[in-house]
VOGU-3710 file (C-alpha; in Angstrom, 3 decimals, decimal comma):
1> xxxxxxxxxx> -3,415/14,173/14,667  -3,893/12,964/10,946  -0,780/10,510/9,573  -0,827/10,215/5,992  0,245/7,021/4,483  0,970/7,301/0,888  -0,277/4,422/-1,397  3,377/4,028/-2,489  4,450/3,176/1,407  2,048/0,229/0,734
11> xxxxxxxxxx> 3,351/-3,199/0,349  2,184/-3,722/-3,229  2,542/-7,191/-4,695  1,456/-8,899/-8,169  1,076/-13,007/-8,231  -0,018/-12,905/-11,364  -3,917/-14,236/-10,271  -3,619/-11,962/-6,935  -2,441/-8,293/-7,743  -2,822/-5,654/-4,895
21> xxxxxxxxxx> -1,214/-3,791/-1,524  -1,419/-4,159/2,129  -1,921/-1,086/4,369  -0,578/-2,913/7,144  1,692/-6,304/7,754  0,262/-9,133/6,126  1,465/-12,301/5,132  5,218/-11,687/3,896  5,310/-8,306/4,338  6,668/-6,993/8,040
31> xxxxxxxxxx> 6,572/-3,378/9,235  7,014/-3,992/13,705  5,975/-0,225/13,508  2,730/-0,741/11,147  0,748/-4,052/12,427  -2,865/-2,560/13,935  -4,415/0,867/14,595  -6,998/0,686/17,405  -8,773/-3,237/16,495  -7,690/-2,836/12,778
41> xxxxxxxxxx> -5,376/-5,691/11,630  -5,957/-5,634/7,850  -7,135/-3,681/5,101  -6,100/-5,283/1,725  -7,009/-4,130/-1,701  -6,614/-7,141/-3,879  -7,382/-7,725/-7,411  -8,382/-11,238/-7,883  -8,309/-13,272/-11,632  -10,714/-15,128/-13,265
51> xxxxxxxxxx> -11,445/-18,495/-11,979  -8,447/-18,268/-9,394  -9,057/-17,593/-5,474  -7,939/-18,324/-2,450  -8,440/-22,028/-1,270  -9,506/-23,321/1,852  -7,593/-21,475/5,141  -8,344/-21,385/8,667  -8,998/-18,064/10,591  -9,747/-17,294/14,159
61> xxxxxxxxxx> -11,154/-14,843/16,748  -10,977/-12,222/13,655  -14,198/-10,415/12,146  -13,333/-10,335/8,326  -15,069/-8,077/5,933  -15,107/-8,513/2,328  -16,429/-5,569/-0,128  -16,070/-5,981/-3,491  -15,761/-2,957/-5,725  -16,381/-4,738/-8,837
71> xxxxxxxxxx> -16,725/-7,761/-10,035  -18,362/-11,229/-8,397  -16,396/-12,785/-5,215  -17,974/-16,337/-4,168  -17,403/-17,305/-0,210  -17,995/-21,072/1,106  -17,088/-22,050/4,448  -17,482/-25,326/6,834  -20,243/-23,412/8,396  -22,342/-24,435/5,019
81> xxxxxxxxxx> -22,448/-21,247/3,963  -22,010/-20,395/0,295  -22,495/-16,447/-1,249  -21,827/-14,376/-4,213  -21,282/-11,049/-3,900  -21,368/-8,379/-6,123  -20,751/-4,448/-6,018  -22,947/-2,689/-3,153  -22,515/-6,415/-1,492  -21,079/-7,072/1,942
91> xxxxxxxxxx> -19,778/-10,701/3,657  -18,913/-10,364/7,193  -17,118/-13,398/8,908  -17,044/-13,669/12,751  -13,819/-16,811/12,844  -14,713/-16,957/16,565  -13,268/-20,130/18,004  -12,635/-21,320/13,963  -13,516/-21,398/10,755  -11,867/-22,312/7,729
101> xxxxxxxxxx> -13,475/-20,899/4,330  -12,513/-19,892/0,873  -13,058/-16,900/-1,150  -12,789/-16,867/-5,446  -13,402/-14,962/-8,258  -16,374/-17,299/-10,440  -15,904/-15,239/-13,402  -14,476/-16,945/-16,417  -13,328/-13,208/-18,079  -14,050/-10,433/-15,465
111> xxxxxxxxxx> -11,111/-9,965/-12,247  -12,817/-9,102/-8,975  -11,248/-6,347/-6,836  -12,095/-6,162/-3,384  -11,349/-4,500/0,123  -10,531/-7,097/2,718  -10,724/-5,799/6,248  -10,148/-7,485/9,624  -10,616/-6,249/13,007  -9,896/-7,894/16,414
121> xxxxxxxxxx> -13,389/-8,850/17,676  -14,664/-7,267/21,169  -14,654/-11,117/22,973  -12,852/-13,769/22,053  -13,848/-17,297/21,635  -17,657/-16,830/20,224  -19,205/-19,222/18,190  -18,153/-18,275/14,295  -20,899/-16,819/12,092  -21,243/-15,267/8,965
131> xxxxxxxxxx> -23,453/-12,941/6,860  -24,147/-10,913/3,835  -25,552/-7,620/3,048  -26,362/-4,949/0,702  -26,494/-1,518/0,317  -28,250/0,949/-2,859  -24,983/2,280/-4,263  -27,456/5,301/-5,475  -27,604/6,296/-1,369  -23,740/6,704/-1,652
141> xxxxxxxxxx> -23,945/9,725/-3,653  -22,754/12,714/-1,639  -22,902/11,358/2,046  -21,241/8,323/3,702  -23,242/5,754/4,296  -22,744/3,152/6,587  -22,779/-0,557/6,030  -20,936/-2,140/8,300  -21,458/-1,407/12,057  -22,039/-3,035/15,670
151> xxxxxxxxxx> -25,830/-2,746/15,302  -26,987/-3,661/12,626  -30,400/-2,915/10,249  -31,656/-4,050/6,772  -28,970/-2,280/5,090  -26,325/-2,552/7,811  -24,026/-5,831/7,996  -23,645/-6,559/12,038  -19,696/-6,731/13,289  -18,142/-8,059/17,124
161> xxxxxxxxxx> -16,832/-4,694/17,282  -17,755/-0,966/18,630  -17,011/0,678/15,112  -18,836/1,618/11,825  -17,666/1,442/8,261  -18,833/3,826/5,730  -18,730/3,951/2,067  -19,268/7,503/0,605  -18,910/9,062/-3,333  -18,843/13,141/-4,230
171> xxxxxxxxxx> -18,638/14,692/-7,374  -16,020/17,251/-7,937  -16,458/20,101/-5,849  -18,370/18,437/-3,417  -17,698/18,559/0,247  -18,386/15,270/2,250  -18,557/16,193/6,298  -18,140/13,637/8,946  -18,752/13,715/12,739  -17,573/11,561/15,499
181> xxxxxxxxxx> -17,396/11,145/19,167  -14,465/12,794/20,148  -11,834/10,204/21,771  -12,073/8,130/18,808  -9,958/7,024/15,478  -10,823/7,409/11,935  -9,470/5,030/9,129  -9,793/6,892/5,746  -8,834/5,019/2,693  -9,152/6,326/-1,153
191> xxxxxxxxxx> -10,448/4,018/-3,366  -11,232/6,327/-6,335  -10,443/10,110/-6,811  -8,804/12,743/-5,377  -9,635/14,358/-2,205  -8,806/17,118/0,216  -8,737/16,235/3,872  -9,430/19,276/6,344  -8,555/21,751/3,138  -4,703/20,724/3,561
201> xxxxxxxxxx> -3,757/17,214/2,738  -4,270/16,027/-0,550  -4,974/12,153/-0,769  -4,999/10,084/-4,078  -6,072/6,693/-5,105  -4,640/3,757/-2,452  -3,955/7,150/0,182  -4,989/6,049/4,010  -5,009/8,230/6,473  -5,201/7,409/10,356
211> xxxxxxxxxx> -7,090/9,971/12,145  -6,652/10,570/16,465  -8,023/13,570/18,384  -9,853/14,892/15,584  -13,610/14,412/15,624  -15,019/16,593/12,519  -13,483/15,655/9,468  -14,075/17,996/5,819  -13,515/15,523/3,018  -13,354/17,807/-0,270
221> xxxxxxxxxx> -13,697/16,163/-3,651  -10,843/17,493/-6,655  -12,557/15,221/-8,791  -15,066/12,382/-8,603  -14,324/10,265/-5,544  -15,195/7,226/-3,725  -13,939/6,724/-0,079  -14,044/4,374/3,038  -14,007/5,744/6,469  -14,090/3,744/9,342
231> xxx> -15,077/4,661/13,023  -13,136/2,822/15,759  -12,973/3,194/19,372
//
């Protein structure tokens, strides 16, 4: 079963410093039929000012994942951990039992847009912890790559959670294939492009799709595309 959900059902918002949607109920938006699929919670695409951010706020027994698309997003947290990230950058936070942090855009003249993503962890009440990865955005080209997953490597940021995120970019006419155990979900989101999913459904910038029972998925590029997909159990 694949359920398309157009970037225009999004709850799209502009603060003036925060422009952006929610795929699912965040904050002031409420949908009682569109709060989670599998451990997803969140997956935000916000477009963040210069010099503006979101101040200190507590979070708990959530694994957060920031990617930025472009642009420079700075995280500090009571943990004493401070990062800039950067395009083919990762920050992974593990709230655990609690952890309060902030998250801004340090450019005086350049916005930052990122994906934030937040997942239910696997056991609650750990001990919060955070890191920071990167990827080549060269190995993107024409595969997806991982870079988020439960084990993790040199290129792969660790998550408290049996699932994978991949990042993956085609050039029109290309065909991106993915494989998964069967009994699993897919998350697809379009951040750039246009795409053909399974040679029927056509998906467009802001597009998610939530995959169940399938296990192969064709991702065709219409033009030049950049996609997340995410594996969860």
């Amino acid at each position: 079963m694949i359920q398309v959900y157009p970037a225009q059902s999004a709850h799209r918002f502009d603060h003036g410093w925060l422009q952006g949607s929610h795929s699912f109920s965040f904050g002031d938006f409420y949908d009682p039929g569109n709060t989670s699929f599998g451990p997803m919670r969140v997956c935000n695409d916000d477009t963040i000012a210069p010099g503006r951010g979101f101040g200190a706020h507590p979070h708990s027994d959530m694994e957060i994942v920031s990617i930025v698309l472009s642009g420079r997003l700075r995280h500090e947290d009571n943990l004493g951990n401070v990062a800039e990230t950067t395009f083919g950058g990762i920050q992974r936070m593990s709230a655990g039992t609690g952890a309060i942090h902030t998250e801004h855009n340090p450019s005086d003249s350049e916005p930052v847009r990122l994906l934030q993503l937040w997942f239910m962890p696997r056991t609650r009440g750990t001990a919060p912890s955070y890191s920071t990865g990167r990827f080549d955005p060269a190995k993107l080209e024409g595969k997806m790559l991982p870079v988020v997953a439960a084990e993790p490597s040199e290129e792969v940021v660790g998550i408290a959670q049996d699932m994978t995120i991949y990042l993956g970019r085609a050039e029109a006419g290309q065909v991106l294939s993915f494989q998964q155990e069967q009994g699993r979900r897919i998350f697809i989101y379009l951040i750039e492009g246009r795409l053909k999913l399974q040679g029927e459904v056509v998906l467009l910038p802001g597009d998610s799709a939530r995959v169940e029972e399938v296990s192969a998925l064709s991702l065709a590029a219409a033009e030049n595309t950049l996609v997340m997909v995410i594996d969860l159990p």
